[in-house]
C-alpha positions in Angstrom: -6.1 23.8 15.6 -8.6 21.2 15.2 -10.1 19.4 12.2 -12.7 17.3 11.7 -11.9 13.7 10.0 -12.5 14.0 6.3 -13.3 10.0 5.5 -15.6 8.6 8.0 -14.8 5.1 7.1 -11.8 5.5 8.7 -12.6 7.4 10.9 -15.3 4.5 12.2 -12.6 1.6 11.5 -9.9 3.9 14.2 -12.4 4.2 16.5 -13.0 0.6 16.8 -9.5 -0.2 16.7 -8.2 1.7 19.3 -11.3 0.3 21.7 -10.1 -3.0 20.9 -6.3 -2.1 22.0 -7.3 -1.0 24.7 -9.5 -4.3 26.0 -6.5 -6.4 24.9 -4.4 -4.4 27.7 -6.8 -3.8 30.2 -6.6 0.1 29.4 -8.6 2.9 29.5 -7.1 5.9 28.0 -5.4 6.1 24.5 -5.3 7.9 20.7 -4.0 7.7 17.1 -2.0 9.8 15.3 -2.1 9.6 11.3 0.8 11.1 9.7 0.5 14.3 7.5 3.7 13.5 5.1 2.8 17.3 3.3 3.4 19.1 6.8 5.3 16.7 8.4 3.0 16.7 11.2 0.7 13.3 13.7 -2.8 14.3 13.3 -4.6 13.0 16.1 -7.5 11.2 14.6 -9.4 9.4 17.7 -8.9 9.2 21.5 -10.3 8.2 24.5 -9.9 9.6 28.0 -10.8 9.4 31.2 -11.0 13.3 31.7 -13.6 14.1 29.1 -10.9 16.4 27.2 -11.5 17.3 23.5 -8.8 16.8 21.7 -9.9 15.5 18.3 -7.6 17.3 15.1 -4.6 18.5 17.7 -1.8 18.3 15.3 2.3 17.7 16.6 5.4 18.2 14.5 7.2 14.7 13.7 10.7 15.4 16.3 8.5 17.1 19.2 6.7 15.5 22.3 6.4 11.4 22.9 4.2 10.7 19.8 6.5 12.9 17.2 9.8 11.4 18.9 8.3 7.6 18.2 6.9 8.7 15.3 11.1 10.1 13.9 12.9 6.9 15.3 10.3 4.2 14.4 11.0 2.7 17.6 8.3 1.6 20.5 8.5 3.3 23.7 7.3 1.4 27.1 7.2 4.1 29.8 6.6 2.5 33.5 6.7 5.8 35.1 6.2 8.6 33.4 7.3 10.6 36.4 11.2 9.6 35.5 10.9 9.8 32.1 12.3 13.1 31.2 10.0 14.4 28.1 6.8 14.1 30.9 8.3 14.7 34.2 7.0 17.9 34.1 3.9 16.6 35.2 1.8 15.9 32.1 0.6 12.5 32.8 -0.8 13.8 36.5 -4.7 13.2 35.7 -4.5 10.1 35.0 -4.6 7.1 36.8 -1.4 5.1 35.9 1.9 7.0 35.2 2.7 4.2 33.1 1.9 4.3 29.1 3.0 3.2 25.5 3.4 4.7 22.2 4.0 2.1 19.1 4.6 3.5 15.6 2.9 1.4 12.6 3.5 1.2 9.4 3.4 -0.6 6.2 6.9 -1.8 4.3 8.9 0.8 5.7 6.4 3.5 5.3 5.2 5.7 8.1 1.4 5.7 8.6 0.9 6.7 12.2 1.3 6.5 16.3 -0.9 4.9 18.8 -0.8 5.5 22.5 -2.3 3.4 25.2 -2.1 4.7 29.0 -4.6 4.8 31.7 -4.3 1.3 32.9 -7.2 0.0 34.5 -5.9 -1.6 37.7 -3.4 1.5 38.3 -0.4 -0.6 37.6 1.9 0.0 34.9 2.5 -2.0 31.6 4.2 -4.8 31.0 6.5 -6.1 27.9 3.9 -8.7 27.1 1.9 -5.5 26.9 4.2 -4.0 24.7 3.9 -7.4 22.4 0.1 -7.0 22.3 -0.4 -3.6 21.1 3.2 -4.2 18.5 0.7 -7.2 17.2 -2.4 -4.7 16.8 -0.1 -2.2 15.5 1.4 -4.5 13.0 -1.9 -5.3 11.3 -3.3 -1.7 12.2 -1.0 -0.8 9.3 -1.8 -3.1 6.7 -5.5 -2.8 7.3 -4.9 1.7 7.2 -3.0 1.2 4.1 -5.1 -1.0 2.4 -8.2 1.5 3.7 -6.7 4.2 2.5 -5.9 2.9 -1.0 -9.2 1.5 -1.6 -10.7 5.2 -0.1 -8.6 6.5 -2.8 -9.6 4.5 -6.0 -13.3 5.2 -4.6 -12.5 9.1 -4.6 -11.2 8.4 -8.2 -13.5 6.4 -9.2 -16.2 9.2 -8.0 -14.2 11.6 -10.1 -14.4 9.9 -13.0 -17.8 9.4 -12.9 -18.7 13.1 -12.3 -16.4 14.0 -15.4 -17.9 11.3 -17.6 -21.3 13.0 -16.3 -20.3 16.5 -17.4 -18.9 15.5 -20.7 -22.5 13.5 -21.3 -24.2 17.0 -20.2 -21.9 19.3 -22.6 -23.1 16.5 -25.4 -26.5 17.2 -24.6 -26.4 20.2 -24.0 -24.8 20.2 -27.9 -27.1 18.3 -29.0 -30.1 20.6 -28.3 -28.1 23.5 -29.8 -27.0 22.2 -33.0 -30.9 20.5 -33.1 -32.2 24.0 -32.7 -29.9 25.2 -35.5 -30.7 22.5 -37.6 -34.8 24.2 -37.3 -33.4 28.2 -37.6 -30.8 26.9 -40.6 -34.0 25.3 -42.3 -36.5 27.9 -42.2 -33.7 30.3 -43.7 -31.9 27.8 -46.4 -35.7 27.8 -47.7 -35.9 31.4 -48.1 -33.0 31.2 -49.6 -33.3 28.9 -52.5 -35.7 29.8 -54.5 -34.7 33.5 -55.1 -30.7 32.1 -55.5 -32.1 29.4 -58.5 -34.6 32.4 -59.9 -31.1 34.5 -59.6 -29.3 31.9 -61.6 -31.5 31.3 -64.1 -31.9 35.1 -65.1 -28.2 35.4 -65.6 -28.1 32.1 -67.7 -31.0 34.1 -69.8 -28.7 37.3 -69.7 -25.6 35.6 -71.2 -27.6 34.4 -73.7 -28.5 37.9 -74.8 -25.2 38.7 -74.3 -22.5 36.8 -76.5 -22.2 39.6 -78.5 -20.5 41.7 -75.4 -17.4 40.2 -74.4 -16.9 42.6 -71.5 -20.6 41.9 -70.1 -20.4 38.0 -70.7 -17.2 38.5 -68.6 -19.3 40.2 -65.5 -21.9 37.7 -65.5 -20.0 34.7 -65.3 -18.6 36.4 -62.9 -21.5 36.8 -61.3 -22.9 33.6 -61.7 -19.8 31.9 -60.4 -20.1 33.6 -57.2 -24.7 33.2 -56.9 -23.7 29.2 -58.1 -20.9 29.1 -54.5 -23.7 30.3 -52.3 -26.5 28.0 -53.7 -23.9 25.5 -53.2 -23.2 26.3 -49.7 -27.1 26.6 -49.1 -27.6 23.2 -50.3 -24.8 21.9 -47.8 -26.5 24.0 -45.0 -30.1 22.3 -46.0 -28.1 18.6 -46.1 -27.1 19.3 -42.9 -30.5 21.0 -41.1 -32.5 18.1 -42.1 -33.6 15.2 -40.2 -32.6 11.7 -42.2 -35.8 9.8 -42.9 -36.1 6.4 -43.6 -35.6 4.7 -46.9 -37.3 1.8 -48.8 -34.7 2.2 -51.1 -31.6 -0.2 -50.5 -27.5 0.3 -52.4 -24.8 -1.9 -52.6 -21.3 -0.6 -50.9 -18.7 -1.0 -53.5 -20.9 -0.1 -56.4 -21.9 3.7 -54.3 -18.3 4.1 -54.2 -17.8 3.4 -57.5 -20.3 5.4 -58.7 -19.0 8.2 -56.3 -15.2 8.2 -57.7 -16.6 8.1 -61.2 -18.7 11.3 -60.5 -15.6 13.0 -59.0 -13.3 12.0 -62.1 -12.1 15.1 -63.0 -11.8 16.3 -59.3 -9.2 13.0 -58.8 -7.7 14.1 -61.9 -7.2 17.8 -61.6 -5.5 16.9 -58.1 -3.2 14.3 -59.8 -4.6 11.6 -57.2 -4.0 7.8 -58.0 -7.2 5.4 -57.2 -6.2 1.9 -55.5 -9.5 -0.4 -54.9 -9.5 -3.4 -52.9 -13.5 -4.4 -52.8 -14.4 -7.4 -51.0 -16.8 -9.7 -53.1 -20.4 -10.4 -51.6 -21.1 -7.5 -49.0 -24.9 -7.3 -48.0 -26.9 -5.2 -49.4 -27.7 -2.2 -46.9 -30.4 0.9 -46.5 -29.8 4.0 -48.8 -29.5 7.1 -46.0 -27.3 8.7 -48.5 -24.3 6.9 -48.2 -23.0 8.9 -51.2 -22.9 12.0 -49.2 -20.5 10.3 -46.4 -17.8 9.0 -49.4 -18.6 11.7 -51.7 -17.1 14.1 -49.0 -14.0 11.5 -47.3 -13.0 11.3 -51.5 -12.8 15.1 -51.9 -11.3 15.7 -48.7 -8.4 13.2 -49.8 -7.7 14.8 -53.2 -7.7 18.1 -50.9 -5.2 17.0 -48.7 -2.4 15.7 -51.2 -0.1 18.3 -52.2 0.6 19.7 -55.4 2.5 16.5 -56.7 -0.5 14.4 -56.0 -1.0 11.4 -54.4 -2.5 7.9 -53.6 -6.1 7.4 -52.0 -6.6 4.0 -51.2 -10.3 2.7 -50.4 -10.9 -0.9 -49.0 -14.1 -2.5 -48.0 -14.4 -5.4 -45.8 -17.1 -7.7 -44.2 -16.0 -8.0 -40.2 -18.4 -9.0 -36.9 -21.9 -8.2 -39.1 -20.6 -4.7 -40.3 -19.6 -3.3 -43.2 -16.4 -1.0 -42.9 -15.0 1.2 -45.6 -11.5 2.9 -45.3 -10.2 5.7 -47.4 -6.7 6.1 -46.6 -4.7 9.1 -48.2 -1.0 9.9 -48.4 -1.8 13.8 -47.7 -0.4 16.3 -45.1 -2.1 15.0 -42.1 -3.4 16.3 -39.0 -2.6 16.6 -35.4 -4.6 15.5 -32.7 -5.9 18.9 -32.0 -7.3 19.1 -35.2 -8.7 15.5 -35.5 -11.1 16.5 -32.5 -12.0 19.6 -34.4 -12.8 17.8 -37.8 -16.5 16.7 -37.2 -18.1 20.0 -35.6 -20.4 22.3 -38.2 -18.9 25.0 -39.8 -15.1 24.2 -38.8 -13.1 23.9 -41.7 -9.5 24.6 -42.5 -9.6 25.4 -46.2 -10.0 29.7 -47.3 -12.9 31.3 -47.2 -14.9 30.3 -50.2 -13.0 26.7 -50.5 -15.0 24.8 -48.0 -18.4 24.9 -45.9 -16.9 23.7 -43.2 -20.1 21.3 -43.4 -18.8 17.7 -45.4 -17.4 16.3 -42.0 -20.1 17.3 -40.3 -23.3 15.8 -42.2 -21.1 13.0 -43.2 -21.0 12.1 -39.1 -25.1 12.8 -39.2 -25.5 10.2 -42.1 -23.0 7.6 -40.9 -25.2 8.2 -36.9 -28.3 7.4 -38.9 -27.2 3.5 -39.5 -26.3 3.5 -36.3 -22.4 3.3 -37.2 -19.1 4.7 -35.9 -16.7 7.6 -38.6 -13.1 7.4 -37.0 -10.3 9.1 -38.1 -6.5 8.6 -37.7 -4.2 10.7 -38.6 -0.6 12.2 -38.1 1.2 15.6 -39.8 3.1 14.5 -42.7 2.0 10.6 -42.9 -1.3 10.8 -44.3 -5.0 10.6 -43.3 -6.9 7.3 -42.8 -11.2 7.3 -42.4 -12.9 4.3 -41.0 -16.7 4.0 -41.9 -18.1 1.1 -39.6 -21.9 0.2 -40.8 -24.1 -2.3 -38.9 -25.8 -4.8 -41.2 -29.3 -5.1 -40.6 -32.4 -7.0 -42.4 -34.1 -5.2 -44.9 -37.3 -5.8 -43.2 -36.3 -3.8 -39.9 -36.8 -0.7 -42.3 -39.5 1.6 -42.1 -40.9 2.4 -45.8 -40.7 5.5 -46.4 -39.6 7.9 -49.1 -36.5 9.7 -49.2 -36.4 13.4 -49.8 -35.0 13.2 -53.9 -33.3 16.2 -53.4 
């Protein structure tokens, strides 16, 4: 059966080769087999002949015929006639015009890479050993140059493949990208129409308790009520954080006293959860561009107190100068995640709390603010051993920010 050559740069490099074998011995007939370890079978790669016989992909099992037997024993075979030589005395060598050839295994440390066959000698005579020495010299180099063809061949190939799986992962992201942009416009439009009837809803049950006080059982209903309207207002406010673009600010904060300001806020949160604060501020930072930074350690602070278990725990926050950024740690002795999770943690609406408990959302717009100073939210983790959150934000001049105004929502 026969098979075309499947790397053409070898292909080219056996060709030329083989023609170069054959001028060193005056020959003008002659092939090489490559070895197929997976079949343990010579593929014949490239020949020449005199008889204008296509040959090109015949295969031969390693043990059978001249090549196969060289090819097993690893041994060079000078044949002077092949007449009394008992594998071709059947008459195989009769086109040609010497009955004298020779078959030279290469390889490369110990490893089998192929055959090569010479025959057809020019001036009808047979080969000689100092033929023999000539074509065990090409072969000798034949292999390192084939081995070191075929490993470079193969990084290329793998290179190649990397590069078409880095390209489909940049597509998926794109391809993300436009659908999470598109329902960042859909979640808009409806969060709007939303809003206003939720805080008119709101307002007329805080009217209707008022009227109310009297009736226990009513009072009871409406809070009831109102706890649930307040959860989806909530949630709608989270969806509107995250459908919206980030515009620019003229407005500019200072690190440590955001997250100060943001533990103080979520005092009673900390506390209900039994959570110890450790602070290690460094002194100095730059002051940097408000693109609600609050939102980012608002949501790594709760998500710490959420994941420490009923005895509480520590949540230690750091913040450091290093190579013209800003980074910010929160690191929490909670349950942990595994990896599968931690690759799970940043997408919209993924969330691992019950339904009602969480958006799904913090991680998420978090990731959008953090993008919008052009900084990097990493996440290490491991079950049992706690939860650590790296904020990494660029320091830039204040000048190198457009002036405009912040939505004050």
């Amino acid at each position: 059966m026969k098979e075309p050559s499947k790397d053409t740069k070898l292909k080219e490099f056996l060709t030329l080769s083989l023609q170069k074998c054959l001028h060193f011995v005056e020959a003008q007939s002659g092939s090489i087999f490559l070895v197929d370890k997976k079949k343990q079978e010579l593929v014949l790669e490239v020949f020449q002949n005199t008889r204008g016989v296509d040959l090109e992909g015949l295969r031969q099992k390693l043990g059978e015929g001249v090549s196969g037997m060289v090819a097993t024993n690893k041994q060079p075979l000078l044949v002077k006639d092949a007449n009394t030589f008992p594998r071709t005395s059947t008459g195989t060598f009769h086109d040609y015009k010497s009955k004298s050839f020779l078959s030279v295994p290469f390889e490369y440390r110990g490893d089998l890479l192929g055959v090569l066959n010479v025959t057809d000698r020019t001036k009808g005579d047979s080969f000689s050993s100092d033929d023999l020495t000539t074509v065990l010299h090409v072969c000798h180099y034949l292999g390192i140059a084939i081995y070191s063809l075929k490993r470079y061949l193969h990084s290329q190939r793998a290179a190649n493949e990397r590069l078409r799986q880095e390209i489909k992962v940049l597509q998926n992201d794109l391809a993300g990208a436009r659908k999470f942009s598109s329902l960042g416009k859909m979640v808009g439009g409806l969060v709007h129409e939303l809003n206003n009837p939720l805080d008119g809803t709101i307002r007329y049950i805080n009217l209707a308790l008022e009227c109310s006080k009297d009736d226990e059982v009513v009072s009871d209903y409406l809070l009831e009520a109102k706890q649930g309207v307040t959860r989806m207002a909530n949630f709608v406010r989270s969806l509107l954080d995250f459908s919206w673009g980030m515009s620019s600010t003229s407005s500019f904060i200072e690190v440590n006293r955001t997250v100060d300001e943001c533990l103080f806020s979520l005092g009673n949160y900390i506390k209900a959860n039994q959570v110890k604060i450790k602070r290690d501020f460094a002194a100095y930072l730059p002051k940097i561009a408000d693109y609600r930074l609050k939102v980012v350690v608002s949501n790594l602070i709760k998500n710490a107190c959420d994941a420490m278990n009923k005895e509480g725990g520590v949540l230690t926050v750091v913040t450091s100068l290093e190579n013209d950024c800003i980074k910010i740690v929160f690191s929490d002795t909670g349950c942990g995640m595994d990896s599968d999770l931690q690759k799970k943690i940043f997408e919209p609406f993924f969330t691992t709390k019950n339904m009602g408990e969480g958006s799904g959302l913090g991680l998420a717009i978090s990731y959008e603010v953090v993008e919008r100073y052009n900084g990097d939210i990493s996440v290490e983790s491991s079950l049992n051993r706690g939860t650590t959150f790296t904020v990494t934000l660029p320091i830039e001049r204040e000048d190198v920010y457009p002036r405009e105004t912040l939505d004050s929502r």
